[in-house]
N, C-alpha and C positions, 0 to 999 in steps of 0.2 A: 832825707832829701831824695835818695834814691827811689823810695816809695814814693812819695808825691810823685816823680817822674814817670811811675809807673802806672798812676792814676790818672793822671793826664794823656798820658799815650791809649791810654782804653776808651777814656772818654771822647781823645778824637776820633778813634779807630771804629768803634760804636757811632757816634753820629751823634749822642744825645747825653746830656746828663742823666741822675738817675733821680728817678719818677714817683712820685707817691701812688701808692697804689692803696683806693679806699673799699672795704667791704661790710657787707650786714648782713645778719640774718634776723627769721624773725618767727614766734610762732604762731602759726598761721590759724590757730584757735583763740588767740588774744584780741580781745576787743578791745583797740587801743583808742576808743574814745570814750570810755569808762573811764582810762586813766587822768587825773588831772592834779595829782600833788607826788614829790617826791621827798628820799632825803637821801643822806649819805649812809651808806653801810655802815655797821660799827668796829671795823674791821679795817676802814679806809686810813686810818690816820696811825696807824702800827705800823712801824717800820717793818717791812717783808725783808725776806733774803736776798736780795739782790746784790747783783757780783759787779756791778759797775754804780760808784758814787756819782760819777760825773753827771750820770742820766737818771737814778734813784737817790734821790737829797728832798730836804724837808722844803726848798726853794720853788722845786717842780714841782711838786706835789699841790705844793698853794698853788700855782699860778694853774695846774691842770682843772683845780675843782673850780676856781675862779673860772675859767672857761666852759668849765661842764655847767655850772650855775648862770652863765649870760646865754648860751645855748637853750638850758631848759627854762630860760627865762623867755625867749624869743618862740617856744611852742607852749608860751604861755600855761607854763607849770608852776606851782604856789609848793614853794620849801615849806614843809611840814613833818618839824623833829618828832612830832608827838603820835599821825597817825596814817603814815602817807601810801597813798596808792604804790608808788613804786620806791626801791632803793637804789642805789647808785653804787656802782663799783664798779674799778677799773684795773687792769694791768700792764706792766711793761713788761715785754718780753724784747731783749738781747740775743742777737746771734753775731759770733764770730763766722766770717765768711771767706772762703777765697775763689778770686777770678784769675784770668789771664787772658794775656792781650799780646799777639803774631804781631812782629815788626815785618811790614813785608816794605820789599825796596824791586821798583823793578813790575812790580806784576806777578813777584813770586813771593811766597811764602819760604821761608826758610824754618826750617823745623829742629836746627840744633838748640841744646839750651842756653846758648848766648842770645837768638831771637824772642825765646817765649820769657814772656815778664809776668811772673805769679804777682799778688799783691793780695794784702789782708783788707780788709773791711768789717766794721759795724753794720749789721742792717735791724734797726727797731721797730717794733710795734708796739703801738697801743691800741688796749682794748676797752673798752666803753660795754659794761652790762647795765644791763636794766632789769629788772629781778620784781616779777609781784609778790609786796610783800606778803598777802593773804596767804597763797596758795604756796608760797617760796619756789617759786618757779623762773627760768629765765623766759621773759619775754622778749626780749632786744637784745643784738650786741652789733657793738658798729666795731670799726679795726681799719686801721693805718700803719703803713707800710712803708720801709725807707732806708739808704743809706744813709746810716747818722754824722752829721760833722759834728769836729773835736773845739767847735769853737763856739765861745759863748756869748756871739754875737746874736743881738733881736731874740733870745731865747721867748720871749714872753711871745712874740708877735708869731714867730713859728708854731708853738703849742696853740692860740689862739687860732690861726687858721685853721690846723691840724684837725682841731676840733669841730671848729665849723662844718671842713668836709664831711666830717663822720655824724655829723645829724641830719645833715642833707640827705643822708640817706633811710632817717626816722622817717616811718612810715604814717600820712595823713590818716587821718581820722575818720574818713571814710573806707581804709585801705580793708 
Protein backbone atom coordinates (compact mmCIF):
# COMPACT_ATOMS: atom_id res chain seq x y z
CA UNK A 1 0.00 0.00 0.00
CA UNK A 2 2.79 2.14 0.90
CA UNK A 3 4.12 1.75 -2.73
CA UNK A 4 0.93 2.75 -4.38
CA UNK A 5 1.15 5.87 -2.29
CA UNK A 6 4.27 6.49 -3.72
CA UNK A 7 3.04 6.09 -7.10
CA UNK A 8 0.49 8.47 -6.68
CA UNK A 9 2.56 11.15 -5.19
CA UNK A 10 4.87 11.00 -8.42
CA UNK A 11 2.08 11.02 -10.61
CA UNK A 12 0.69 14.06 -9.05
CA UNK A 13 4.02 15.64 -8.63
CA UNK A 14 4.91 14.93 -12.51
CA UNK A 15 1.58 16.29 -13.72
CA UNK A 16 0.81 13.36 -15.99
CA UNK A 17 0.35 9.79 -16.14
CA UNK A 18 2.83 7.72 -17.79
CA UNK A 19 2.74 7.83 -21.75
CA UNK A 20 3.27 5.34 -24.33
CA UNK A 21 5.96 6.10 -26.21
CA UNK A 22 5.81 4.46 -30.04
CA UNK A 23 8.89 4.00 -32.40
CA UNK A 24 10.04 2.50 -35.95
CA UNK A 25 12.62 2.03 -37.87
CA UNK A 26 12.94 0.96 -41.31
CA UNK A 27 15.36 0.09 -44.22
CA UNK A 28 15.62 2.53 -46.28
CA UNK A 29 16.54 0.13 -49.27
CA UNK A 30 13.33 -1.77 -48.88
CA UNK A 31 10.71 -1.41 -51.38
CA UNK A 32 7.84 -1.78 -49.36
CA UNK A 33 5.40 -1.99 -52.06
CA UNK A 34 6.95 -5.28 -53.41
CA UNK A 35 5.72 -6.61 -50.21
CA UNK A 36 2.29 -7.99 -50.20
CA UNK A 37 1.96 -11.34 -48.09
CA UNK A 38 3.20 -12.38 -44.72
CA UNK A 39 3.48 -15.18 -42.19
CA UNK A 40 4.60 -15.96 -38.66
CA UNK A 41 8.17 -16.73 -37.90
CA UNK A 42 8.66 -20.29 -36.88
CA UNK A 43 10.05 -19.38 -33.82
CA UNK A 44 6.90 -17.40 -32.69
CA UNK A 45 5.03 -19.94 -30.94
CA UNK A 46 8.10 -21.37 -28.66
CA UNK A 47 7.90 -20.33 -25.41
CA UNK A 48 11.12 -17.79 -24.91
CA UNK A 49 12.79 -17.26 -21.56
CA UNK A 50 11.01 -14.78 -20.16
CA UNK A 51 11.20 -13.88 -16.39
CA UNK A 52 7.76 -12.53 -15.94
CA UNK A 53 4.43 -14.93 -16.68
CA UNK A 54 2.19 -12.46 -16.04
CA UNK A 55 3.11 -10.42 -19.33
CA UNK A 56 4.84 -13.75 -21.31
CA UNK A 57 1.69 -16.50 -21.26
CA UNK A 58 0.37 -18.60 -24.08
CA UNK A 59 -2.98 -15.88 -23.51
CA UNK A 60 -0.92 -12.83 -24.75
CA UNK A 61 0.67 -14.26 -27.17
CA UNK A 62 -2.71 -15.19 -29.01
CA UNK A 63 -4.28 -12.22 -28.49
CA UNK A 64 -0.73 -10.18 -29.79
CA UNK A 65 -0.68 -12.28 -33.29
CA UNK A 66 -4.54 -11.72 -33.27
CA UNK A 67 -3.66 -8.14 -33.34
CA UNK A 68 -0.54 -8.32 -35.54
CA UNK A 69 -3.05 -10.35 -38.20
CA UNK A 70 -6.08 -7.48 -38.10
CA UNK A 71 -3.19 -4.82 -38.48
CA UNK A 72 -1.68 -6.62 -41.36
CA UNK A 73 -4.98 -7.21 -42.51
CA UNK A 74 -5.86 -3.49 -42.57
CA UNK A 75 -2.53 -2.68 -44.92
CA UNK A 76 -4.09 -5.22 -46.88
CA UNK A 77 -1.57 -8.16 -46.52
CA UNK A 78 -2.64 -11.85 -47.55
CA UNK A 79 -1.38 -14.64 -44.60
CA UNK A 80 0.63 -16.98 -46.58
CA UNK A 81 2.13 -20.22 -44.58
CA UNK A 82 3.59 -21.41 -47.82
CA UNK A 83 5.61 -18.59 -49.60
CA UNK A 84 5.24 -15.16 -48.13
CA UNK A 85 7.00 -11.87 -48.86
CA UNK A 86 7.64 -11.11 -45.24
CA UNK A 87 7.74 -12.88 -41.62
CA UNK A 88 6.58 -11.66 -38.47
CA UNK A 89 8.07 -11.78 -35.21
CA UNK A 90 7.87 -10.04 -32.28
CA UNK A 91 9.33 -9.44 -28.59
CA UNK A 92 8.75 -8.46 -25.16
CA UNK A 93 11.15 -6.84 -23.36
CA UNK A 94 10.72 -6.21 -19.23
CA UNK A 95 12.65 -3.84 -17.29
CA UNK A 96 12.54 -3.36 -13.64
CA UNK A 97 12.86 0.27 -12.86
CA UNK A 98 13.17 2.81 -10.22
CA UNK A 99 12.03 6.53 -9.79
CA UNK A 100 11.48 9.02 -7.01
CA UNK A 101 9.41 11.71 -6.24
CA UNK A 102 10.50 15.13 -3.41
CA UNK A 103 7.49 15.81 -1.08
CA UNK A 104 7.82 19.42 -1.14
CA UNK A 105 5.50 21.45 1.45
CA UNK A 106 5.83 25.08 1.60
CA UNK A 107 7.79 25.84 -1.64
CA UNK A 108 10.65 23.95 -0.41
CA UNK A 109 12.10 20.77 -1.05
CA UNK A 110 13.17 18.93 1.74
CA UNK A 111 15.97 16.55 0.94
CA UNK A 112 16.13 14.21 4.00
CA UNK A 113 15.15 10.58 3.40
CA UNK A 114 11.81 10.79 5.00
CA UNK A 115 10.86 13.39 1.99
CA UNK A 116 12.31 11.39 -0.99
CA UNK A 117 9.90 8.22 -2.00
CA UNK A 118 11.97 5.57 -4.27
CA UNK A 119 9.24 3.30 -5.80
CA UNK A 120 9.75 0.27 -8.24
CA UNK A 121 8.15 -0.18 -11.55
CA UNK A 122 7.65 -2.28 -14.76
CA UNK A 123 8.33 -0.54 -17.90
CA UNK A 124 7.49 -2.99 -21.21
CA UNK A 125 8.13 -3.01 -24.63
CA UNK A 126 7.04 -4.71 -27.52
CA UNK A 127 8.59 -5.09 -30.57
CA UNK A 128 7.05 -5.92 -33.89
CA UNK A 129 9.72 -7.08 -36.73
CA UNK A 130 9.14 -7.66 -40.13
CA UNK A 131 12.01 -9.75 -41.72
CA UNK A 132 12.20 -10.36 -45.77
CA UNK A 133 11.89 -13.66 -46.00
CA UNK A 134 14.18 -13.78 -49.32
CA UNK A 135 17.07 -11.95 -48.36
CA UNK A 136 16.42 -12.76 -44.25
CA UNK A 137 16.84 -9.31 -43.60
CA UNK A 138 14.94 -7.02 -41.18
CA UNK A 139 13.02 -4.64 -43.04
CA UNK A 140 10.62 -3.06 -40.36
CA UNK A 141 10.41 -2.82 -36.69
CA UNK A 142 7.87 -0.91 -34.94
CA UNK A 143 8.26 -0.67 -30.69
CA UNK A 144 6.06 0.44 -27.73
CA UNK A 145 6.92 1.62 -24.66
CA UNK A 146 5.27 1.75 -21.06
CA UNK A 147 4.78 1.56 -17.58
CA UNK A 148 3.04 -1.81 -17.15
CA UNK A 149 -0.11 -2.27 -14.85
CA UNK A 150 -0.47 -5.48 -12.67
CA UNK A 151 -3.92 -5.79 -13.57
CA UNK A 152 -5.83 -7.82 -15.86
CA UNK A 153 -8.12 -5.51 -16.68
CA UNK A 154 -9.25 -4.96 -20.91
CA UNK A 155 -5.88 -6.84 -21.38
CA UNK A 156 -7.09 -7.62 -24.97
CA UNK A 157 -8.26 -4.05 -25.83
CA UNK A 158 -4.85 -2.65 -24.44
CA UNK A 159 -2.66 -5.03 -26.77
CA UNK A 160 -5.04 -4.12 -29.54
CA UNK A 161 -4.47 -0.58 -29.38
CA UNK A 162 -0.96 -1.10 -28.53
CA UNK A 163 -0.59 -2.48 -31.78
CA UNK A 164 -2.38 -0.38 -33.87
CA UNK A 165 -0.03 2.44 -32.84
CA UNK A 166 2.83 0.66 -33.87
CA UNK A 167 1.60 0.10 -37.58
CA UNK A 168 0.74 3.63 -37.85
CA UNK A 169 3.96 3.97 -38.04
CA UNK A 170 4.39 1.26 -41.24
CA UNK A 171 5.63 2.90 -43.80
CA UNK A 172 3.24 3.66 -47.17
CA UNK A 173 3.91 2.19 -50.19
CA UNK A 174 5.13 4.92 -51.83
CA UNK A 175 7.61 5.70 -48.73
Amino acid sequence: MKELRYILIFITLSGCAPSLTINSDKDSEANFAEYKSYAWSDDIDKPKNYNDPQYHNALNRKRLKKAVNVEMNKLEFILDNNNPDLLVDYHIVIKNKSDYAINTFGGHRFRNPDQVNVYNYDEGTLVIHLVDREKNELVWQGSASRVLSKQYKNVEDRINKVVSKIFERYPSSSE
